[in-house]
Biopython code that builds the backbone (N, CA, C, O; Angstrom):
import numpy as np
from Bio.PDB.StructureBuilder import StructureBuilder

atoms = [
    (1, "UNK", "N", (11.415, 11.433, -26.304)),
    (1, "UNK", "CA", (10.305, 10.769, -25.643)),
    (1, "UNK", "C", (9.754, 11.705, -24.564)),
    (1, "UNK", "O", (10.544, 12.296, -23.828)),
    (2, "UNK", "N", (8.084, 11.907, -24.406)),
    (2, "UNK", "CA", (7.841, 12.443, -23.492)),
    (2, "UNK", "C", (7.879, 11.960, -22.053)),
    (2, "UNK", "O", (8.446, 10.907, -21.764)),
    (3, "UNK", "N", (7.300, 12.697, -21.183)),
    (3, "UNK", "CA", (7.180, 12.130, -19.862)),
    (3, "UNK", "C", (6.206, 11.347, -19.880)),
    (3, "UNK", "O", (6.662, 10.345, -19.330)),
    (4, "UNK", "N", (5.171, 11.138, -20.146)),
    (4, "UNK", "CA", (4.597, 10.228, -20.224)),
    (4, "UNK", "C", (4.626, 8.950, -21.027)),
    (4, "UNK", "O", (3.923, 7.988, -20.719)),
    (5, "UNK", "N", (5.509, 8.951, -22.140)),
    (5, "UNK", "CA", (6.280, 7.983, -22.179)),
    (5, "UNK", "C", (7.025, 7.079, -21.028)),
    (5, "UNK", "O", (6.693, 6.015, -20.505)),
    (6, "UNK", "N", (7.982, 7.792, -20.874)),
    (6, "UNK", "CA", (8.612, 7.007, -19.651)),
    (6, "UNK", "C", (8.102, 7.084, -18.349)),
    (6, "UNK", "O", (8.894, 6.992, -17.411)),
    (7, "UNK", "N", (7.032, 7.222, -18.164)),
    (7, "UNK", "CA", (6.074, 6.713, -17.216)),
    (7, "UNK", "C", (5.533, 5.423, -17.236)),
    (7, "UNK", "O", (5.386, 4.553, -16.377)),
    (8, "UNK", "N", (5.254, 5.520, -18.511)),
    (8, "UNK", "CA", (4.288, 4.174, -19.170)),
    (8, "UNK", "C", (5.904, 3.380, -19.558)),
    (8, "UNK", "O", (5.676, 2.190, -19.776)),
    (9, "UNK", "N", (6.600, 3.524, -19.624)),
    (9, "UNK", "CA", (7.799, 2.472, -19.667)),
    (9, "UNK", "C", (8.322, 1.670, -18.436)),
    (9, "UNK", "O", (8.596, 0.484, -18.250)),
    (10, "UNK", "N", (8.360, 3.232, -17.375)),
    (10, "UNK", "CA", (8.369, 2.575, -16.103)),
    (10, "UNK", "C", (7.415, 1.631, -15.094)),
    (10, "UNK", "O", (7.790, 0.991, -14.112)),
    (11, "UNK", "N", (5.864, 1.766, -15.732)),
    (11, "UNK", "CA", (5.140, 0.910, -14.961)),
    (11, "UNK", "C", (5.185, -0.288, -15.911)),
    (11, "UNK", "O", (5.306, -1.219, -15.114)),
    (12, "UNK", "N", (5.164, -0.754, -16.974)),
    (12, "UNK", "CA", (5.626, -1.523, -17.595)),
    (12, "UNK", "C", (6.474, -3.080, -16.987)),
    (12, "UNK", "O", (6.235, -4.276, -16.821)),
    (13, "UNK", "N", (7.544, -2.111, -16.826)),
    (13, "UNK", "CA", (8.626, -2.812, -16.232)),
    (13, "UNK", "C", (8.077, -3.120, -14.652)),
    (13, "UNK", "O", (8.501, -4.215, -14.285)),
    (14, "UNK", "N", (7.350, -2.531, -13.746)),
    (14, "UNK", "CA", (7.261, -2.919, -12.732)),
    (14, "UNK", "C", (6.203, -3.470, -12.910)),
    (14, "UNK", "O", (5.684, -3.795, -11.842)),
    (15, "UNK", "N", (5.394, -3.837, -14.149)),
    (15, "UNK", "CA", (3.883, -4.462, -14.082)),
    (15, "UNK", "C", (4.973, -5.856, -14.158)),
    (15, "UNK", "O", (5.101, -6.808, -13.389)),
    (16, "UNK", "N", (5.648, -5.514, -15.391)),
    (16, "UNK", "CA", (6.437, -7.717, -15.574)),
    (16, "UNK", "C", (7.093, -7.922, -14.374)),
    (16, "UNK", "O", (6.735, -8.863, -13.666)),
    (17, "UNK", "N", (7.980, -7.208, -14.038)),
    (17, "UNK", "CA", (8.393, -7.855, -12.500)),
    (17, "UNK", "C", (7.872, -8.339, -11.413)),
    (17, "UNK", "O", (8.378, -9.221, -10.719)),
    (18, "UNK", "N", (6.690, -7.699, -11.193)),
    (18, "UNK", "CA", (5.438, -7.981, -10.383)),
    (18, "UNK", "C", (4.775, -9.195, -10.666)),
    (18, "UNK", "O", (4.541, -10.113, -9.879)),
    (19, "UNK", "N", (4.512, -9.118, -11.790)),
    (19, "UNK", "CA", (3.860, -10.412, -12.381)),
    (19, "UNK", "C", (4.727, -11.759, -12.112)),
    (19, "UNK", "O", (4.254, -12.558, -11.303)),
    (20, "UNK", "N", (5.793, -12.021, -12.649)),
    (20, "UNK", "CA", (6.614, -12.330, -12.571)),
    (20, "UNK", "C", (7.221, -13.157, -11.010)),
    (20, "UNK", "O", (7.618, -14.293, -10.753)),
    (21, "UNK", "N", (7.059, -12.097, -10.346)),
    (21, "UNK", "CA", (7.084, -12.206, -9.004)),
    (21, "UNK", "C", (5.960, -13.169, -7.923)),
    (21, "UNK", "O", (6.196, -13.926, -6.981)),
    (22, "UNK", "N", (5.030, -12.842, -8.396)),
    (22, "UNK", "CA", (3.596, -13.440, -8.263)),
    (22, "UNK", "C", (4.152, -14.813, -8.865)),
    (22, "UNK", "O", (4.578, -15.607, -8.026)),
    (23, "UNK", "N", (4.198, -15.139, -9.996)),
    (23, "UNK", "CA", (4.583, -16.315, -10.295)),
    (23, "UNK", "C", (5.680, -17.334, -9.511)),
    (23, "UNK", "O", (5.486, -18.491, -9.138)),
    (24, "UNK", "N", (6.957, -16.470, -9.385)),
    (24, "UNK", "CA", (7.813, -17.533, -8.576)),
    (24, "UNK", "C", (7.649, -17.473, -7.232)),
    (24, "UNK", "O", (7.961, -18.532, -6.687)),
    (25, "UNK", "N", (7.206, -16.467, -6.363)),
    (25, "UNK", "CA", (7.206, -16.563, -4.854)),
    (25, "UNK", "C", (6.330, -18.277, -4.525)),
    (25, "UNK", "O", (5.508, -19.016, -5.065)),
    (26, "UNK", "N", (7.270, -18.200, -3.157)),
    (26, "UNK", "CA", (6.738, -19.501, -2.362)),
    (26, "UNK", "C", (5.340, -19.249, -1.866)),
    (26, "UNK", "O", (4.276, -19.831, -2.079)),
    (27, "UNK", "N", (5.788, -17.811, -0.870)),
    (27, "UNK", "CA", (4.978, -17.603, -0.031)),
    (27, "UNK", "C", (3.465, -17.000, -0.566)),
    (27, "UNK", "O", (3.317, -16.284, -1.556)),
    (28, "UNK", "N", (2.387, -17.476, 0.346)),
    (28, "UNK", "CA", (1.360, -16.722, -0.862)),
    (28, "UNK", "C", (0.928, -15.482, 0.028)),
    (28, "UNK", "O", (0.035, -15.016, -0.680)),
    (29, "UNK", "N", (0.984, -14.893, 0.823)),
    (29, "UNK", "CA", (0.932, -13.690, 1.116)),
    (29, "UNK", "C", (1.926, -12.805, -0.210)),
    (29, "UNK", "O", (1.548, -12.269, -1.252)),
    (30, "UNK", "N", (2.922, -12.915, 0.227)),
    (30, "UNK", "CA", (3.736, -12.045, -0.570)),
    (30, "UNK", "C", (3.267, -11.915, -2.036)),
    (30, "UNK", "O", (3.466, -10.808, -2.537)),
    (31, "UNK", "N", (2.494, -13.145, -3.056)),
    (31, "UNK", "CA", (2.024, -13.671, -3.969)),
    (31, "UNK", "C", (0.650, -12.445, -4.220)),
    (31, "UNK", "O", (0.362, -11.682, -5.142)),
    (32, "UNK", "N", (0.249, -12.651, -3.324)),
    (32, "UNK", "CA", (-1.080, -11.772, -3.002)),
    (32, "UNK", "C", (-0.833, -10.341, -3.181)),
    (32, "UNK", "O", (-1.294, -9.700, -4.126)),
    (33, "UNK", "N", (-0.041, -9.816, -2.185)),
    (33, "UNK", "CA", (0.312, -8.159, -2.300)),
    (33, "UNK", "C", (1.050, -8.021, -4.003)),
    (33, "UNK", "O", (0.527, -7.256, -4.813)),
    (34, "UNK", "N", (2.120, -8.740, -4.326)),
    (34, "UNK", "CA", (2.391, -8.749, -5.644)),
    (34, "UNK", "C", (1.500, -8.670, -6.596)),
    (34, "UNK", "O", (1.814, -7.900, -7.504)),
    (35, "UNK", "N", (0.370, -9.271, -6.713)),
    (35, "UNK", "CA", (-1.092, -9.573, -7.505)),
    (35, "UNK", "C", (-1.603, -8.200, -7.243)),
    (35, "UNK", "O", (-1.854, -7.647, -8.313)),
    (36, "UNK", "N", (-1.850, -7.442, -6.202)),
    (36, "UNK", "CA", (-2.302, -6.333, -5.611)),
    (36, "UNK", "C", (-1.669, -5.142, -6.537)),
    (36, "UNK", "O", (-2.347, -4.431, -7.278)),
    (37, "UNK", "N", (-0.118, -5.038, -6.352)),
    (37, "UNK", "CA", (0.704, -4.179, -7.029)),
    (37, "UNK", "C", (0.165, -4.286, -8.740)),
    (37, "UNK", "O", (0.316, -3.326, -9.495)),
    (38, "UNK", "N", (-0.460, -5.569, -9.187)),
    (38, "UNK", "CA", (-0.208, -6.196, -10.698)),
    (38, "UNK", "C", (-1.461, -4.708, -10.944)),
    (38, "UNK", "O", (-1.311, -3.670, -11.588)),
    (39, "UNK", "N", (-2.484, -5.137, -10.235)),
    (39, "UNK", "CA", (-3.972, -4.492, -10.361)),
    (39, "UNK", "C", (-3.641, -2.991, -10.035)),
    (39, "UNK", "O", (-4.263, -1.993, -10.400)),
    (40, "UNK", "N", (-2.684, -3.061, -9.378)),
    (40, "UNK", "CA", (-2.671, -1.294, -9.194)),
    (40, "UNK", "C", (-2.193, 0.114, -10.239)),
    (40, "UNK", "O", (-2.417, 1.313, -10.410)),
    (41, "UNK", "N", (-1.155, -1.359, -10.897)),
    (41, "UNK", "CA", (-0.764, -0.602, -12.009)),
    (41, "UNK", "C", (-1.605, -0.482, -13.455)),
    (41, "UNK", "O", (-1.475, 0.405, -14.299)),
    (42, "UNK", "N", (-2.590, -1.743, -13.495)),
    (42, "UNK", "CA", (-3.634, -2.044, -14.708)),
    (42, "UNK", "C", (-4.483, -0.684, -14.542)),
    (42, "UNK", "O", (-4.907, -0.057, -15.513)),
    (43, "UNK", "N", (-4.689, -0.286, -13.157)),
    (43, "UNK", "CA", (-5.613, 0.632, -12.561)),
    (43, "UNK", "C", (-4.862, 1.804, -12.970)),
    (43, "UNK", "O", (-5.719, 2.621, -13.309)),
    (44, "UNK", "N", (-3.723, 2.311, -13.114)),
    (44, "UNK", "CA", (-3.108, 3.563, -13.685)),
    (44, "UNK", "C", (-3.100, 3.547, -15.045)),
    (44, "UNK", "O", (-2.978, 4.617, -15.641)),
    (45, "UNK", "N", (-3.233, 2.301, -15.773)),
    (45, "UNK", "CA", (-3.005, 2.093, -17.304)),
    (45, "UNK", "C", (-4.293, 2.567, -17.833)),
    (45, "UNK", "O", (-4.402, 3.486, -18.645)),
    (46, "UNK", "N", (-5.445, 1.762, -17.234)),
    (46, "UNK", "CA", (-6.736, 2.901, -17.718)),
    (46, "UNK", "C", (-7.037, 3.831, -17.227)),
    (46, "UNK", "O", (-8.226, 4.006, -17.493)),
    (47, "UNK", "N", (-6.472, 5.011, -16.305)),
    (47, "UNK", "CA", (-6.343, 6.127, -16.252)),
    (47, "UNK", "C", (-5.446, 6.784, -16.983)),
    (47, "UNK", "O", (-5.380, 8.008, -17.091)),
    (48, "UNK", "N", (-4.849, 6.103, -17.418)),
    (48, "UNK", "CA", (-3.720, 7.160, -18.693)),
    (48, "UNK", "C", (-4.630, 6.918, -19.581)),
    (48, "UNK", "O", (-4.631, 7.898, -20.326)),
    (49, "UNK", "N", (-5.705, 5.881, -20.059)),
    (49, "UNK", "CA", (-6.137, 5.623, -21.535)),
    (49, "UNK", "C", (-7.145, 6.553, -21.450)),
    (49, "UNK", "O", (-7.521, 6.904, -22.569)),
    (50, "UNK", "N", (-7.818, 7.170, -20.391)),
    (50, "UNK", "CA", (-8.814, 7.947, -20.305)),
    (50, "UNK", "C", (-10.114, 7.246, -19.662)),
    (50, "UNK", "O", (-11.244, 7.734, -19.652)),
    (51, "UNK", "N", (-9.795, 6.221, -19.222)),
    (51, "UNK", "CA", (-11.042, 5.830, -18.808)),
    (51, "UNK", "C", (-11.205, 5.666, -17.178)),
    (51, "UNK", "O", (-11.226, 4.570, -16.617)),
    (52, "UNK", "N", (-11.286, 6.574, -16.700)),
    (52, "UNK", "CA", (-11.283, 6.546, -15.227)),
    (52, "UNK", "C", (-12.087, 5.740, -14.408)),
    (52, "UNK", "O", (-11.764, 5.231, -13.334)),
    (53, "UNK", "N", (-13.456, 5.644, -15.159)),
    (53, "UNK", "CA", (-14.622, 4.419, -14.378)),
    (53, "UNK", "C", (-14.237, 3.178, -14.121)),
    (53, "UNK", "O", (-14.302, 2.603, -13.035)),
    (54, "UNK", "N", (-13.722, 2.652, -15.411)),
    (54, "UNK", "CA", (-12.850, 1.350, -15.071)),
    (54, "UNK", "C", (-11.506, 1.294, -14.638)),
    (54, "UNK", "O", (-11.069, 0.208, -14.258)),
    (55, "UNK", "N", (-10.775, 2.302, -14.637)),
    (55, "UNK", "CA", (-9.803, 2.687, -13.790)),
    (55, "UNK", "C", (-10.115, 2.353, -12.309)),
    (55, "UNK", "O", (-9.528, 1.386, -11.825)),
    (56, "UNK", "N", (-11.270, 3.293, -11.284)),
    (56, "UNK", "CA", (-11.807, 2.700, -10.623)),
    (56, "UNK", "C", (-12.238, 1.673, -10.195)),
    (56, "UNK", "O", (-11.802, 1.181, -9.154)),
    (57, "UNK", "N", (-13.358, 1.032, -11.033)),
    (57, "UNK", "CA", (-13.428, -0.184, -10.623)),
    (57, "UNK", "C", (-12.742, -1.073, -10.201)),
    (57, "UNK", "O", (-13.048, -1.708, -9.192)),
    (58, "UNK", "N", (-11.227, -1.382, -11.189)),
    (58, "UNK", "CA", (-9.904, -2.071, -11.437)),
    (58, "UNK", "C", (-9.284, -1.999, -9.717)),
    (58, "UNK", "O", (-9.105, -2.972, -8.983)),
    (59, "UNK", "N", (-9.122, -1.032, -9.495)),
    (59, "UNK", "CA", (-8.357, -0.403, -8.128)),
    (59, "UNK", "C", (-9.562, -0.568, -6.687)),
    (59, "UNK", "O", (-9.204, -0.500, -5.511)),
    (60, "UNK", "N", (-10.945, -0.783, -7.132)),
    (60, "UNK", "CA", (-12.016, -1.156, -5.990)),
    (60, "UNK", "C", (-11.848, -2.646, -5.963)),
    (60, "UNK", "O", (-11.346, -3.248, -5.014)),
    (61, "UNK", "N", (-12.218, -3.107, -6.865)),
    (61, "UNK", "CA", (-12.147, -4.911, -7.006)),
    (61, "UNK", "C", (-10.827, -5.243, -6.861)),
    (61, "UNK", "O", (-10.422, -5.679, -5.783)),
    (62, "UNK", "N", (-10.002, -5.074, -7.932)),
    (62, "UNK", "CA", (-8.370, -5.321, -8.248)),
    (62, "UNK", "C", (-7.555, -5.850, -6.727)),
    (62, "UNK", "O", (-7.029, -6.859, -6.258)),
    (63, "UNK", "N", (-7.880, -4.329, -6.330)),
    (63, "UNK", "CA", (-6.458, -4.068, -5.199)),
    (63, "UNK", "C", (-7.228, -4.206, -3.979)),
    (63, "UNK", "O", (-6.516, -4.562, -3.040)),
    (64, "UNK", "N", (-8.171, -4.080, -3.751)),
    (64, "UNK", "CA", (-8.911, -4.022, -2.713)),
    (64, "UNK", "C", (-9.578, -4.673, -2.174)),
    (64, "UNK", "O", (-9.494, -4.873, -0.963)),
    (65, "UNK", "N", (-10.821, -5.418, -3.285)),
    (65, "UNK", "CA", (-11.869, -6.325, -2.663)),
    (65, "UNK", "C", (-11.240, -8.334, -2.817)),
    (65, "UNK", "O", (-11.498, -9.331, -2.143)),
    (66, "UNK", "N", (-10.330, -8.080, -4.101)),
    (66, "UNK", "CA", (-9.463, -9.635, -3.833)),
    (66, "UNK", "C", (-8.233, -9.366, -3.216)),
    (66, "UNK", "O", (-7.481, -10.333, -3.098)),
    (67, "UNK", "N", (-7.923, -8.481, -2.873)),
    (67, "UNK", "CA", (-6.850, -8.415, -1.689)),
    (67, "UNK", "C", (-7.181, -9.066, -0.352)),
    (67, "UNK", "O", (-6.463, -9.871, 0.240)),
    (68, "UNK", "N", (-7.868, -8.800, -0.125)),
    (68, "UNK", "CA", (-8.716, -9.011, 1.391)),
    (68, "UNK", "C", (-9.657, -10.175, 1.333)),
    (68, "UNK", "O", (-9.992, -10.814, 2.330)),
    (69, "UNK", "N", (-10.053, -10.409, 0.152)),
    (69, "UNK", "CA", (-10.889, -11.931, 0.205)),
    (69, "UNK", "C", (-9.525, -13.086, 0.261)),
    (69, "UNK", "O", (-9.534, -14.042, 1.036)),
    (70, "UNK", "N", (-8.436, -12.813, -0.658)),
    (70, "UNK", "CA", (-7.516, -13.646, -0.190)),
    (70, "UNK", "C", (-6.824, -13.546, 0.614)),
    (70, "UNK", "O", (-6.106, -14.546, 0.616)),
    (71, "UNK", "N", (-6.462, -12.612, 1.698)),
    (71, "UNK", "CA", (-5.563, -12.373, 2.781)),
    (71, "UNK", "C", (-6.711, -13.413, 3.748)),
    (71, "UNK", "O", (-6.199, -14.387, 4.300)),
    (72, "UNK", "N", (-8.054, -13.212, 3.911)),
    (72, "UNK", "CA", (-8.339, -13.572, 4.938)),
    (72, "UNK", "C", (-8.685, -15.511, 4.609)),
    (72, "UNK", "O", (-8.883, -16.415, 5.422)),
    (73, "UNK", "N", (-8.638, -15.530, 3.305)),
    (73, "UNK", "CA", (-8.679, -16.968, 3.182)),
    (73, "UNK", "C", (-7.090, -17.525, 3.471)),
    (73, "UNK", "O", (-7.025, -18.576, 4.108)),
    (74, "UNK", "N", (-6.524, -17.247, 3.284)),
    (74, "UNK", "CA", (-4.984, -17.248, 3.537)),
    (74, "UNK", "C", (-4.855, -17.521, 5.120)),
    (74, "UNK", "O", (-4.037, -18.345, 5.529)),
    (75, "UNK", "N", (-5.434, -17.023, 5.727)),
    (75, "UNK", "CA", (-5.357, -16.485, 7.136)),
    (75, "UNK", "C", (-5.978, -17.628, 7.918)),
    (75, "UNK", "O", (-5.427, -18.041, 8.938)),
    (76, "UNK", "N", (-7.282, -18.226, 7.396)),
    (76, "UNK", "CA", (-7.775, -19.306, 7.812)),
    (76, "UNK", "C", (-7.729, -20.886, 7.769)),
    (76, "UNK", "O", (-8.183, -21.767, 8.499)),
    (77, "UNK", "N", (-6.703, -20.862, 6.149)),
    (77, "UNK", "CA", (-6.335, -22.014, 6.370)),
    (77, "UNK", "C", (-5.496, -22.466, 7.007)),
    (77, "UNK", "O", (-4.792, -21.635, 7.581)),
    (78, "UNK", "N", (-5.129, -24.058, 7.240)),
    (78, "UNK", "CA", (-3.831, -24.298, 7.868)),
    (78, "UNK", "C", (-2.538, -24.172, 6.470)),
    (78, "UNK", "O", (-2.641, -24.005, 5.255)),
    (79, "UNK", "N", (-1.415, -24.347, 7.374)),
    (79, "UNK", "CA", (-0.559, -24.270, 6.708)),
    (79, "UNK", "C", (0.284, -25.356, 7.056)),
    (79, "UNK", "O", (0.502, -25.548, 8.252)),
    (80, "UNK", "N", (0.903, -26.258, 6.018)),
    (80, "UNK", "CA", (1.916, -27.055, 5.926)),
    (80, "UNK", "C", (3.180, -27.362, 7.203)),
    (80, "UNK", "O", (3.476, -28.344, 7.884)),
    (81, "UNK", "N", (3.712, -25.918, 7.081)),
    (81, "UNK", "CA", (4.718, -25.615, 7.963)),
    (81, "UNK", "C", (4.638, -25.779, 9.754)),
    (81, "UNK", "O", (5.504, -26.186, 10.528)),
    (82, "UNK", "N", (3.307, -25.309, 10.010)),
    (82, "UNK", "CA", (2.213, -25.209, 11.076)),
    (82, "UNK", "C", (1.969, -26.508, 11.969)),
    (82, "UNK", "O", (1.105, -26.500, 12.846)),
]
sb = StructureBuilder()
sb.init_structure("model")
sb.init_model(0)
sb.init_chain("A")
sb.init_seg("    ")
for serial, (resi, resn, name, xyz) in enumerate(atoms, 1):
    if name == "N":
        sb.init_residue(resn, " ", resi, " ")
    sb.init_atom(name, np.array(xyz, "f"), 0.0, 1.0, " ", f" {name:<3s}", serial, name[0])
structure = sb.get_structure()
């Protein structure tokens, strides 16, 4: 197997765990950055496929622009605990 094989094996495995993760966490911050990690790696998957534009995009919107639309909605609501 090449190296880029087990590259693409290794993000793999940290795309399902991530995912995964996102799914059972309580907390939704943590939920959020997990979701973040999900998009970051989709964002390396179409840069291995060759497509860097949507690679981009993936990693502008993905990780970046719903990162921060939900951190700060997160931020404003109340919370239960609170």
């Amino acid at each position: 197997m090449d190296f880029l094989g087990i590259i693409v094996i290794i993000l793999t495995l940290i795309l399902i765990l991530a995912a995964l993760f996102v799914i059972k966490t309580k907390d939704l911050v943590t939920a959020v950055v997990a979701s973040a990690v999900v998009s970051l790696i989709a964002s390396i998957y179409f840069y291995i496929l060759q497509a860097p534009d949507v690679a981009l995009t993936e990693a502008a919107i993905g990780v970046g622009l719903s990162t921060i639309i939900f951190m700060i909605t997160i931020r404003k609501t109340r919370r239960d605990e609170e």
